[in-house]
NUFINU-662399 format. One record per residue (C-alpha): x negated, y, z; residue in three letters. Coordinates in steps of 0.02 Angstrom, whole numbers, plus 50000, padded with zeros to 5 digits. Layout:
BEGIN
       u       v       w   rest
       X       Y       Z    Ala
...
This chain:
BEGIN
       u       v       w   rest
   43166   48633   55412    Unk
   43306   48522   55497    Unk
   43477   48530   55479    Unk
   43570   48501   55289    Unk
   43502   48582   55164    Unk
   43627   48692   55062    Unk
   43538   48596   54896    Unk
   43596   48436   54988    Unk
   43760   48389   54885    Unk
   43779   48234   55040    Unk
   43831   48333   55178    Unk
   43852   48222   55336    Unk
   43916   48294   55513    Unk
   43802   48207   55618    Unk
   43666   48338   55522    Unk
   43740   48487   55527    Unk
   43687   48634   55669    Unk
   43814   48735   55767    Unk
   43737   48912   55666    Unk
   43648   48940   55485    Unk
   43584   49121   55440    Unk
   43542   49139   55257    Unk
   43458   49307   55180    Unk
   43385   49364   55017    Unk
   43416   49414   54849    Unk
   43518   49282   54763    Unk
   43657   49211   54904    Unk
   43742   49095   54763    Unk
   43658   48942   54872    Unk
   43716   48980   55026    Unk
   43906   49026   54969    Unk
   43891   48863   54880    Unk
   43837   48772   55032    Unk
   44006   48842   55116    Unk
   44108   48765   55000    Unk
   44004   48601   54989    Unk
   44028   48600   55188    Unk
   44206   48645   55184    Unk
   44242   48509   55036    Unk
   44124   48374   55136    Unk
   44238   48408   55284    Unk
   44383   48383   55202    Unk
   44355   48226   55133    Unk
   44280   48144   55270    Unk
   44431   48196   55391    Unk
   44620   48280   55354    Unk
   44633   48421   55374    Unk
   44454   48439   55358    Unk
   44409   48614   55404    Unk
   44492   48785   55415    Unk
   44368   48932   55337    Unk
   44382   49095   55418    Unk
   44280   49248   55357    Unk
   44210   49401   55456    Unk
   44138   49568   55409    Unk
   44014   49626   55527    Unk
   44065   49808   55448    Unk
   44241   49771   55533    Unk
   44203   49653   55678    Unk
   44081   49656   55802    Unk
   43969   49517   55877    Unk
   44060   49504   56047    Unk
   44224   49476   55953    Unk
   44176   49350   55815    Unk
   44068   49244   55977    Unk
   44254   49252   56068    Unk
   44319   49190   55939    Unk
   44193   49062   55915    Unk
   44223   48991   56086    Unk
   44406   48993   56065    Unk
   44503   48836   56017    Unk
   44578   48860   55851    Unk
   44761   48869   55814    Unk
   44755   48766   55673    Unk
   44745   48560   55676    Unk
   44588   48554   55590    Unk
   44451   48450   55683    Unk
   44305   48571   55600    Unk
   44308   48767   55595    Unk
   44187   48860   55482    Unk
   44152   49051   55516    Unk
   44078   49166   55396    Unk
   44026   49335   55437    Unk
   43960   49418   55289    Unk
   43821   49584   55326    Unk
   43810   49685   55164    Unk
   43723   49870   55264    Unk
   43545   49887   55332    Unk
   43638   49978   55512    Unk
   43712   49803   55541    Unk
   43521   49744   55553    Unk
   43519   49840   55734    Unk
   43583   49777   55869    Unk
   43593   49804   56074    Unk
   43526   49706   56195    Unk
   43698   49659   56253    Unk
   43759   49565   56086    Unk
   43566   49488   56080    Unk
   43606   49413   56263    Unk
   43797   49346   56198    Unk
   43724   49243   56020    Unk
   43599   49176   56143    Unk
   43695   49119   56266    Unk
   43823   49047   56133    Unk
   43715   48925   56055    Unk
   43631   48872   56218    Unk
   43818   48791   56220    Unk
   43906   48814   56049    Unk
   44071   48755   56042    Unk
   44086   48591   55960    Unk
   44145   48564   55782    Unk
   44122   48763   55761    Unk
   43979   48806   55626    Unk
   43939   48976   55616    Unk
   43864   49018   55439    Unk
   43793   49204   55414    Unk
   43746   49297   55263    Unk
   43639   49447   55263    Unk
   43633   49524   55081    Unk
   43469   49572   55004    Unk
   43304   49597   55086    Unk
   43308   49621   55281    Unk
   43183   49691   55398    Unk
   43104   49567   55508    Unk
   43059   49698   55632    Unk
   43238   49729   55656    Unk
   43330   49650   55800    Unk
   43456   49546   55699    Unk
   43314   49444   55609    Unk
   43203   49444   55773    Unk
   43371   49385   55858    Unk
   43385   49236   55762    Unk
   43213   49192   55717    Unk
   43209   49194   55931    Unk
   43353   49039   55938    Unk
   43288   48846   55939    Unk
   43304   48766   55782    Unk
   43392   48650   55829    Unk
   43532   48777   55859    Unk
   43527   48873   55710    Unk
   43418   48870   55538    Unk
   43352   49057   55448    Unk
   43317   49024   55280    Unk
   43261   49182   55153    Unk
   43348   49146   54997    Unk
   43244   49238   54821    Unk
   43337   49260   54658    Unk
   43258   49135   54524    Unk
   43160   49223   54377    Unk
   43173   49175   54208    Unk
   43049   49003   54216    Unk
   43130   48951   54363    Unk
   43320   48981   54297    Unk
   43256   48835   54160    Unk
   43208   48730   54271    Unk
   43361   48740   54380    Unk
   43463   48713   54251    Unk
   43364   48569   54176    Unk
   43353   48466   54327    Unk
   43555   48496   54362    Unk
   43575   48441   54156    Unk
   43452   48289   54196    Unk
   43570   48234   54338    Unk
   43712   48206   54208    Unk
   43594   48130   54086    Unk
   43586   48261   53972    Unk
   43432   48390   53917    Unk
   43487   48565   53883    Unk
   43383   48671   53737    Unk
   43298   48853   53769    Unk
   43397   48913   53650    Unk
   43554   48869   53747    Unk
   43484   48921   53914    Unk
   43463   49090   53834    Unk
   43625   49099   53770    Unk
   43681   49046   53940    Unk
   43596   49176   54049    Unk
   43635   49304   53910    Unk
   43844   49272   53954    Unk
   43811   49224   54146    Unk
   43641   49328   54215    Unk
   43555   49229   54355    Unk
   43706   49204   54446    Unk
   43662   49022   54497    Unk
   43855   48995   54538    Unk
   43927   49043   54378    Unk
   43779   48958   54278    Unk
   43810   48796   54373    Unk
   43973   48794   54313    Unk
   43936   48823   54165    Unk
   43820   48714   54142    Unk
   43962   48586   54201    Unk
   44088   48643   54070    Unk
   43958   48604   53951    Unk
   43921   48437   53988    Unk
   44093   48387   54014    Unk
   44125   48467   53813    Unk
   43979   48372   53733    Unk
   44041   48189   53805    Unk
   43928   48073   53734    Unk
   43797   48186   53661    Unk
   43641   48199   53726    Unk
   43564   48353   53690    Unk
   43668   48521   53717    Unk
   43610   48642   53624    Unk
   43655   48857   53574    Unk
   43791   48773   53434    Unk
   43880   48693   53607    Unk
   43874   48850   53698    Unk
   43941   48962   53580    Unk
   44078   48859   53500    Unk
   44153   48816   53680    Unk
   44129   49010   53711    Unk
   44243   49063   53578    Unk
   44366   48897   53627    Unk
   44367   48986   53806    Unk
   44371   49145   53812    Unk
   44454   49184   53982    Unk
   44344   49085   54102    Unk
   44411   49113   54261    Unk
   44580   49046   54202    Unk
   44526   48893   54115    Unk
   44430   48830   54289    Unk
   44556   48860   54411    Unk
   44689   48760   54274    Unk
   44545   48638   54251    Unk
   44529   48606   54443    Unk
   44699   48602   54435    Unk
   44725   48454   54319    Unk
   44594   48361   54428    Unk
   44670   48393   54597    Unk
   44496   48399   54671    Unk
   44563   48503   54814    Unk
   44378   48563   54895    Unk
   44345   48614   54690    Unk
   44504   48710   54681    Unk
   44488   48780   54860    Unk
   44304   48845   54791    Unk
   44353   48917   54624    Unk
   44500   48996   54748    Unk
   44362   49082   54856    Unk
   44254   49137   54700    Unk
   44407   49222   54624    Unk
   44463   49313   54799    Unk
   44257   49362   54819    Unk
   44259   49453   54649    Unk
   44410   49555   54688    Unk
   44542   49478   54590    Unk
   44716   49533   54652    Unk
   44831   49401   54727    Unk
   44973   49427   54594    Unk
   44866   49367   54456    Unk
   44808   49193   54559    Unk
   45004   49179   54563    Unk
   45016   49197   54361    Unk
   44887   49084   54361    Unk
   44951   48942   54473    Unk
   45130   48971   54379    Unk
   45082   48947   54213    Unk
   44999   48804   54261    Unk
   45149   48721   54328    Unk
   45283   48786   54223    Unk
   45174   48709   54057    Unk
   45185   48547   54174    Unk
   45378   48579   54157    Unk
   45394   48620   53984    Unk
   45270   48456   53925    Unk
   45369   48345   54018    Unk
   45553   48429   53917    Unk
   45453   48414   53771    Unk
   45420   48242   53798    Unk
   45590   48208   53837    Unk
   45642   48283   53662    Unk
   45507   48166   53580    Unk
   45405   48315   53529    Unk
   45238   48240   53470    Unk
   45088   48247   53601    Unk
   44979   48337   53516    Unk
   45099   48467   53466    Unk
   45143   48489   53641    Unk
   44990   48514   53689    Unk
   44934   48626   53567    Unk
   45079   48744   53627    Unk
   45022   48721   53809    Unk
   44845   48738   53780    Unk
   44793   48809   53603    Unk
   44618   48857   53660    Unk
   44580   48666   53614    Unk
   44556   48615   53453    Unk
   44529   48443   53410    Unk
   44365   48466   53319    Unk
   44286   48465   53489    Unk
   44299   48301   53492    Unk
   44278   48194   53651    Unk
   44299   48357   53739    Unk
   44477   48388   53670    Unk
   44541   48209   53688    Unk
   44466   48198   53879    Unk
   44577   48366   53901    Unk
   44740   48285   53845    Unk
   44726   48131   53925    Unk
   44698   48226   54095    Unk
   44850   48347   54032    Unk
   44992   48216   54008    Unk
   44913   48112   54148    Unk
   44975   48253   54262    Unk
   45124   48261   54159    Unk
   45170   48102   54182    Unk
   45121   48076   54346    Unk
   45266   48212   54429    Unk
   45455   48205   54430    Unk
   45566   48347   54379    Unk
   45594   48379   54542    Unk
   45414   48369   54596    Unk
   45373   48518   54491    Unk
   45527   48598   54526    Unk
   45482   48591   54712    Unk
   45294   48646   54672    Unk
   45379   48804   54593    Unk
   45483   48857   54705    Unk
   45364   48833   54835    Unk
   45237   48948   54724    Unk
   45373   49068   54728    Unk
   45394   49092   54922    Unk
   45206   49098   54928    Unk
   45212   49245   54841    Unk
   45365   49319   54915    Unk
   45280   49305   55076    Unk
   45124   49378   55017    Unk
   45217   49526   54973    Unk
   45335   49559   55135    Unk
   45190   49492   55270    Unk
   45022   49530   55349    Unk
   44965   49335   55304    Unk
   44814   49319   55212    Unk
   44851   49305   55026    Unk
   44722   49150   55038    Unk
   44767   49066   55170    Unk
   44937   49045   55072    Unk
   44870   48992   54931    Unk
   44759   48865   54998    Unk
   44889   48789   55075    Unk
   45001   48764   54924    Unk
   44838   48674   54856    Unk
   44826   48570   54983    Unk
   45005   48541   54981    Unk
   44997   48494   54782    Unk
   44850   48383   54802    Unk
   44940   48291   54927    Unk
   45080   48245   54821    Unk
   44971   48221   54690    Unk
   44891   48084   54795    Unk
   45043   48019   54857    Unk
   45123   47998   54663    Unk
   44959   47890   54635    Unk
   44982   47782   54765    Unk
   45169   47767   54725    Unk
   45102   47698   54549    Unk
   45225   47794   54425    Unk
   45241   47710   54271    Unk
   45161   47817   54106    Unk
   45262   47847   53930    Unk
   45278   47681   53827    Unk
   45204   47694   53692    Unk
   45046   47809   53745    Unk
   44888   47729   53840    Unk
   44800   47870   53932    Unk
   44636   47750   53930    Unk
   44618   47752   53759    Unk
   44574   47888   53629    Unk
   44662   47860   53474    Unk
């Protein structure tokens, strides 16, 4: 098929079609694909691209193709549209909204990629597969997407493990799909949790899996304050969009993004009363212990990196800025996400910009060396 695959990590523009639609039984790959495009985007161009999601349930075809050929009011040069279709009625459709898809990508609007995701198995009689299977390919790509048995979850997750020069034992793919399912999203990231804890070891095996288990017990908050301490802003913009899918409430992304900040503040008082490092950060973050090893030196390095790396005021600022995020949240109609992403983009870029200004570390403690 043409057009970027949603396996292919490389995502360049000059590849990509104006509309993918994606069906099937396991949609991890194509939700991951939507982040991988949005994260591509962003780091080939600033602002990279806005993200903008549609129910069919709630919006119609006619609407969601306006909007399609409507220029954006935001300033970024790409705009992705999702429209998610969860019901087997949204498989019918007139002849009317058949007549407007065609007609839009016989001359889609350029820069506008139109991604859609039909959930479980769909009729091809119907007229929203027939629809699309109708449209050139080099317009738009169908792709059926099957959930991966048992055999096939192995191999997944061996080839990913192989990638990062590692093997990964039965044992421990058991133990993984006992804790994760077949979600191929959460198992990838587990599977990169793991290889980040082993460091230098080869071989991760069921002892690995469990012991960082019981080190990390509330998963969801140790990635996004992982992604966090990274400032990988397409990473933290996806572990955003994973949290919003599964429902969690916007007041406890705000706890989330707080703590992470206000530990920022109280390391760097800490450090300012000459607490000891590893005391601090075994306040800050006691679900490390330093018999991991590598793993738990890698951590604090990356910890007091950030630490160091932002002013009093810096965090301060962050804060406060957190703070009318969630204000507004609370006394507008503006999406609870949209807010939040932009705080994370806002971070990231003065994250980036204290790099470049080259702030000097502690004396006295090299963050390239492990004691």
């Amino acid at each position: 098929m043409r057009g970027a695959s949603f396996l292919d990590r490389s995502i360049r523009p000059e590849r990509l079609l104006p509309g993918y639609f994606f069906h099937g039984e396991e949609l991890s790959p194509a939700r991951q694909f939507l982040q991988d495009l949005r994260e591509a985007l962003l780091s080939l161009e600033t602002p990279g691209a806005s993200l903008e999601r549609f129910s069919l349930k709630e919006t119609g075809w006619r609407d969601i193709v306006d909007t399609a050929r409507t220029i954006p009011f935001s300033f970024s040069p790409w705009r992705i549209m999702a429209v998610e279709i969860a019901a087997a009625a949204e498989e019918e459709m007139t002849s009317v909204e058949q007549e407007i898809l065609r007609a839009y990508f016989a001359s889609p609007t350029p820069k506008t990629i139109l991604v859609v995701l039909f959930d479980g198995k769909i009729r091809k009689t119907k007229p929203l597969y027939k629809t699309f299977c109708s449209l050139p390919g080099s317009a738009v790509r169908v792709e059926e997407l099957k959930g991966l048995k048992e055999e096939g979850l192995f191999g997944w997750l061996d080839k990913r493990a192989a990638a990062a020069g590692k093997r990964i034992s039965s044992d421990a793919v058991d133990r993984l799909l006992d804790a994760s399912g077949n979600d191929l999203q959460r198992l990838g990231n587990e599977l990169e949790k793991l290889i980040t804890f082993v460091g230098d070891k080869k071989l991760i095996d069921v002892s690995d899996v469990e012991e960082l288990s019981a080190g990390v017990r509330n998963y969801p908050e140790w990635e996004l304050s992982d992604n966090l301490a990274k400032s990988d802003p397409g990473r933290i913009l996806r572990v955003l969009n994973r949290r919003f899918q599964e429902g969690d409430r916007p007041e406890r992304i705000f706890y989330s993004l707080a703590a992470f900040f206000r530990d920022l503040l109280t390391a760097k008082v800490m450090l300012r009363e000459e607490t000891d490092r590893k005391d601090i950060f075994r306040q800050v973050r006691p679900q490390f212990s330093e018999k991991f090893g590598n793993f738990y030196w890698t951590k604090l390095r990356e910890f007091f990196g950030l630490v160091e790396r932002f002013t009093f005021r810096d965090l301060s600022h962050l804060i406060s800025r957190l703070e009318q995020v969630d204000l507004k949240i609370k006394t507008s109609d503006v999406s609870a996400q949209a807010l939040f992403e932009s705080f994370i983009l806002e971070y990231c870029g003065m994250r980036k910009e204290s790099e470049s200004a080259g702030r000097r570390r502690v004396e006295g403690f090299d963050l390239a060396v492990e004691p």
